[in-house]
N, C-alpha and C positions, 0 to 999 in steps of 0.2 A: 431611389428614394433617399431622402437626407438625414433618414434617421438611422440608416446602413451605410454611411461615411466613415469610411476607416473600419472597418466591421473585425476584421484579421488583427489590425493595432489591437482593438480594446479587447478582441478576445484573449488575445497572447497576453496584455498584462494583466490581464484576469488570472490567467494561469500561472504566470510568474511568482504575484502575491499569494494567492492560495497555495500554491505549493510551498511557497516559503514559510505559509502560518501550519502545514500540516506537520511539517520537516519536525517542527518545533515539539508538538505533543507524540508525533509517532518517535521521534528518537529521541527525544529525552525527558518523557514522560515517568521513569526508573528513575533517574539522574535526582529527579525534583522529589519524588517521592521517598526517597532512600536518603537524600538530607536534610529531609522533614521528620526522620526517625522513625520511619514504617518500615517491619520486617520485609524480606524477600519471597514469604509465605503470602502476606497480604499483599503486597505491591502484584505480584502475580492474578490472585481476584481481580484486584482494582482494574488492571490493565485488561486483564478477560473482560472484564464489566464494563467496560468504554467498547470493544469491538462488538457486545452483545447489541447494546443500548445503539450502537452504530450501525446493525444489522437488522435491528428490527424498526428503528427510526425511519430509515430510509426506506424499510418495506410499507409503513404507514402512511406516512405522509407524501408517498407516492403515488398510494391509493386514493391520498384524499386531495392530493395538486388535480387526478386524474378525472374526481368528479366535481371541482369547487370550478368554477366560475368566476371566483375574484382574489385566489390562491394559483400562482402560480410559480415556476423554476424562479425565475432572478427575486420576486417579492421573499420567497422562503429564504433564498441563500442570504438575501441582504436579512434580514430577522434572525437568523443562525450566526451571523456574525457579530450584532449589538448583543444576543446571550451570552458567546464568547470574550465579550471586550466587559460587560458586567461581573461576569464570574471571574475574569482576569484581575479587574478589580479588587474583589474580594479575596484573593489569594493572595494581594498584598499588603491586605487589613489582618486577614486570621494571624492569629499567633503559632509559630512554629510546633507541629506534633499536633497541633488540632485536630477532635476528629471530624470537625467541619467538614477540614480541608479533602475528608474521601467524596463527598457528594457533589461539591464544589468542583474538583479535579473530572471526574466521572461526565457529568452536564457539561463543565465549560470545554474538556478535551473533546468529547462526541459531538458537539456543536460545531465546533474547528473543522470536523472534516466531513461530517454528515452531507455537506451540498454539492461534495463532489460528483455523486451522479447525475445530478441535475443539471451540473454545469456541460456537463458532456453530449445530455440531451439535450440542452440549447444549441449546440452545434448543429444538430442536426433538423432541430425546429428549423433554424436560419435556411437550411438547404432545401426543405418542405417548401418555404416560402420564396423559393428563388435564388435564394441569395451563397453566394459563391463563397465558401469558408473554408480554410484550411486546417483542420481539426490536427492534423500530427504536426503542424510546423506549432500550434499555439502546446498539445503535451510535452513535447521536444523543449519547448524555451522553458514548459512549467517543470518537466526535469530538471534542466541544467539550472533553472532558479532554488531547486528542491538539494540541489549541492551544494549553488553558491549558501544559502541558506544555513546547510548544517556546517559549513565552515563558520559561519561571520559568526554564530549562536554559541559556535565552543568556543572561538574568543574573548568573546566578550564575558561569555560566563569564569573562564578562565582568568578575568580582571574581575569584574562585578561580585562572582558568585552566585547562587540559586537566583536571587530576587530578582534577575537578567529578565527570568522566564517570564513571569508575571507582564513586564514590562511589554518585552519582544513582541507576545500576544496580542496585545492591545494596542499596537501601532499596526504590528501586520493584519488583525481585524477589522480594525477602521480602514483602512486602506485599501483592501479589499472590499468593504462594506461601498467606499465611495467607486470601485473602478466598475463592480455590478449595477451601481446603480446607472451609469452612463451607456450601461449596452441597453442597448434596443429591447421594448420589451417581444417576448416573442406570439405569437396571434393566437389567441385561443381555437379559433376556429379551425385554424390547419392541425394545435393541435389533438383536436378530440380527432380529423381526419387518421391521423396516425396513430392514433390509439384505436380505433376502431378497427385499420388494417393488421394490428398486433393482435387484438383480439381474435380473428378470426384465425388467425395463425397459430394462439395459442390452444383453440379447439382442437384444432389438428394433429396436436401434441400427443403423446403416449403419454402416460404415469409413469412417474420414476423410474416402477416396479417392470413396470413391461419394456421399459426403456432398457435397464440395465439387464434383463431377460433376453431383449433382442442383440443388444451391444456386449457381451457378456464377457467379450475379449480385451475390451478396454478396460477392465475393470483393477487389472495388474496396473496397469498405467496411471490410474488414478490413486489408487492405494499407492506407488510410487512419487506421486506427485507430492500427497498430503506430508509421506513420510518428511521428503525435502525438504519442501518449506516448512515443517515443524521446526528443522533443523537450523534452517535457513533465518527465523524469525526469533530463536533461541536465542542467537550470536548478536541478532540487531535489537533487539528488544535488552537484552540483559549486556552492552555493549561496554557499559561502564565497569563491571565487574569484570570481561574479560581482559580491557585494559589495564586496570587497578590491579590484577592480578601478574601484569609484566612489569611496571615501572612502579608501582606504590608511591606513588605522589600526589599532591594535591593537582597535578594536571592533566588530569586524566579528561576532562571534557574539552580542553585545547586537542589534544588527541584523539579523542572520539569525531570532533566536529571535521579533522583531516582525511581521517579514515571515512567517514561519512560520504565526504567531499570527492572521495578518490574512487569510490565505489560506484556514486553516482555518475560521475563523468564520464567510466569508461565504460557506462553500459550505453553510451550516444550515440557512439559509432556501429555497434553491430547491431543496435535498432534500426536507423537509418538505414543502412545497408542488407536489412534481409533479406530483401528482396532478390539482392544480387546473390548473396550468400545461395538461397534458394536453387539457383541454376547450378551453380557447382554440386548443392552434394542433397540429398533427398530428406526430406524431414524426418524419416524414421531414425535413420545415423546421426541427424543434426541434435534429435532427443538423445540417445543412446552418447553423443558424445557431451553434451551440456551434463548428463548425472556423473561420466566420469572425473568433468573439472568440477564440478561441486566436490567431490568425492574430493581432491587431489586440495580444493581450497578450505574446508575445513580440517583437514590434518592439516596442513601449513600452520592454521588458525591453532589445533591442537599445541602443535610442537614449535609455536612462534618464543623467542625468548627475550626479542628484540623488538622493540615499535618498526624498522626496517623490515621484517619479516614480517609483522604484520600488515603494513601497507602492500606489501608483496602479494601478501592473500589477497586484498583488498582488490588489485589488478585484475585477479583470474573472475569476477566479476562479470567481465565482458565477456566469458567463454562459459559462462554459468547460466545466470540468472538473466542478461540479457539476451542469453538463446532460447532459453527454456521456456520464460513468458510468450513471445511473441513463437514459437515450435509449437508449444502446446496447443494456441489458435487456429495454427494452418494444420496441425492432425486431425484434430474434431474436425475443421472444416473438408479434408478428405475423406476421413474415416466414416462419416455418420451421414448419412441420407438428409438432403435436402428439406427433408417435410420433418427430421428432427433434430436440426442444427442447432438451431437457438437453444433449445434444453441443453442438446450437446453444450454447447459452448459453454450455458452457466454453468454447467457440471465442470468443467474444466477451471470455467474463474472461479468457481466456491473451493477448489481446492487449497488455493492458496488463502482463501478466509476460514477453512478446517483448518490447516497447520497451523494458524497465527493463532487462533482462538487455545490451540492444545499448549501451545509454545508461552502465550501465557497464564494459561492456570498452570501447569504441568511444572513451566520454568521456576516460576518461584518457590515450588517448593522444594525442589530438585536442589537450590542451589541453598536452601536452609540445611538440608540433609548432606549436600556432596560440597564434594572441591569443586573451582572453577575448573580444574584438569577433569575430575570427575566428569561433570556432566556438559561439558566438549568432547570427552568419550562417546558419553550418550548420544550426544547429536551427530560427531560420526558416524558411531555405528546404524542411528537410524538412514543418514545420508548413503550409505556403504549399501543398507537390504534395499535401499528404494533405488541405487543403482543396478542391483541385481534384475528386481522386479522391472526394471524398463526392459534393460535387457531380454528378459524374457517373454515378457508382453509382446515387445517389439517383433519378438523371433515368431509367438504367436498367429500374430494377427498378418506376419508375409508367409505364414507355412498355408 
């Protein structure tokens, strides 16, 4: 059909720009806020208050794409993107220290990336309907555009300054807004088919309660997990202060956007290549070995003295965090009985939306109270017990 011409094209640069407009509010959303004269106590809320408002948005308006008839995935994202390009707007009308600027910041950031689930379930609309798509080569290009992105953004902020952000948004929003509008839309009819087959799967489901009652083994693993990325979302979320605290210059988001940049990139190659990875060595060791380089990259991060040492952190990356996400997918999918994967698996992905949510209320006020040494402690030492607890999980669930 002529309306699925190019289908791979427009997906991929769908993901390209939306990963470039997320890059913007997830990593330096601290940056803008903390040169607008807001404590480290509040920026921490704030930024808790955009994942809440993030988390619960998408549970709403999931429900309600799932029963409306003339609401659906591409009409929502393109409408989530003109709120972000309005409130973008506005943020370079308010005047500096405003408190506008918390409700403004809060909507226009959770609008930015609120459509990403949707965008994923178009992928799979497309495949309902026949249509042949390749969902990892269009994440893959919206990664490595999700680097190019937090380099070009510390750049230019590192000429411009703060009012970069304002800007950046609003071109990456339009842009976005126009490349959604070009895809295909997807058929209502195929998919209430696919919501119905989810539904009946979801009956199927256990309760949390009976779930983790039955699964009771995993449960180290998952408390391991959250520990991590509390840890993990500390260093990226509060990325500015850790920098500012080795060089004290005004260039410190030239050097975030690099550090950014290096992190994302090298997690491309051991995504792509899991699979292979997978034959060599068993996912339980492949866990157990991902919480040891976390372990090994935030004491780097600790005792970095150097921006050198710090991009060095930045490297173990691919032995971290790019193991660990796609590890933790193929556990659950061992570990947990067919008829309760899918729970399984949210349970796994909610982990890393626990730690980020703890990482920012927790973080800001941590770093009102402590040194940047200080509470890079803390987030070792939490990375250090959640390496422990794999370990022993792990030892668990093969005894």
């Amino acid at each position: 059909m002529k309306k699925y011409k190019n289908l791979n094209l427009k997906y991929g640069l769908v993901n390209i720009s939306y990963l470039m407009l997320v890059c913007a509010t997830a990593g330096y959303a601290y940056n803008y806020l903390s040169k607008n004269g807001f404590a480290d106590s509040a920026i921490g809320i704030i930024i808790a208050s955009i994942s809440v408002c993030g988390i619960i948005g998408q549970t709403v308006f999931g429900d309600i794409i799932d029963r409306s008839q003339k609401l659906d995935e591409k009409t929502f994202i393109s409408m989530s993107m003109l709120v972000c390009t309005a409130l973008a707007v506005l943020l370079m009308i308010l005047p500096e220290g405003s408190f506008l600027i918390i409700p403004v910041v809060i909507i226009g950031f959770t609008s930015a990336s609120i459509g990403m689930p949707f965008l994923n379930s178009m992928a799979f609309i497309y495949e309902k309907e026949g249509q042949k798509i390749n969902y990892g080569l269009g994440r893959g290009l919206g990664s490595a555009a999700y680097a190019v992105g937090s380099a070009l953004l510390g750049q230019l902020w590192a000429s411009f300054g703060k009012g970069i952000l304002p800007i950046y948004l609003i071109a990456l929003s339009l842009i976005t807004f126009l490349l959604v509008r070009i895809m295909p839309t997807p058929a209502k009819d195929i998919e209430k088919v696919a919501e119905a087959e989810e539904e009946v799967e979801k009956k199927k489901q256990l309760s949390y309660g009976a779930f983790f009652k039955k699964y009771n083994k995993i449960i180290l693993i998952v408390v391991s997990l959250i520990l991590i990325y509390f840890a993990h979302m500390i260093i990226n979320t509060y990325m500015a202060k850790v920098i500012g605290n080795i060089i004290n210059s005004d260039n410190v988001e030239s050097v975030q956007g690099t550090a950014m940049f290096i992190q994302a990139m090298v997690e491309l190659p051991t995504m792509f290549a899991f699979s292979l990875i997978l034959k060599k060595l068993p996912i339980n060791k492949i866990l157990i070995l991902a919480t040891v380089f976390y372990t090994i990259k935030h004491a780097l991060i600790l005792l970095s003295g150097n921006i050198p040492m710090l991009y060095a952190a930045m490297v173990l990356q691919m032995l971290s965090y790019a193991a660990l996400v796609p590890g933790s997918v193929y556990f659950a999918n061992e570990n947990i009985e067919p008829e309760d994967r899918n729970k399984g698996q949210a349970i796994f992905g909610a982990t890393a939306t626990v730690g980020g949510l703890l990482a920012s209320a927790v973080g800001g006020t941590l770093f009102s109270i402590m040194s940047v040494k200080g509470v890079l402690t803390v987030g070792l030492i939490a990375t250090a017990v959640g390496m422990v607890l794999m370990f022993i999980g792990i030892k668990k669930i093969e005894a």
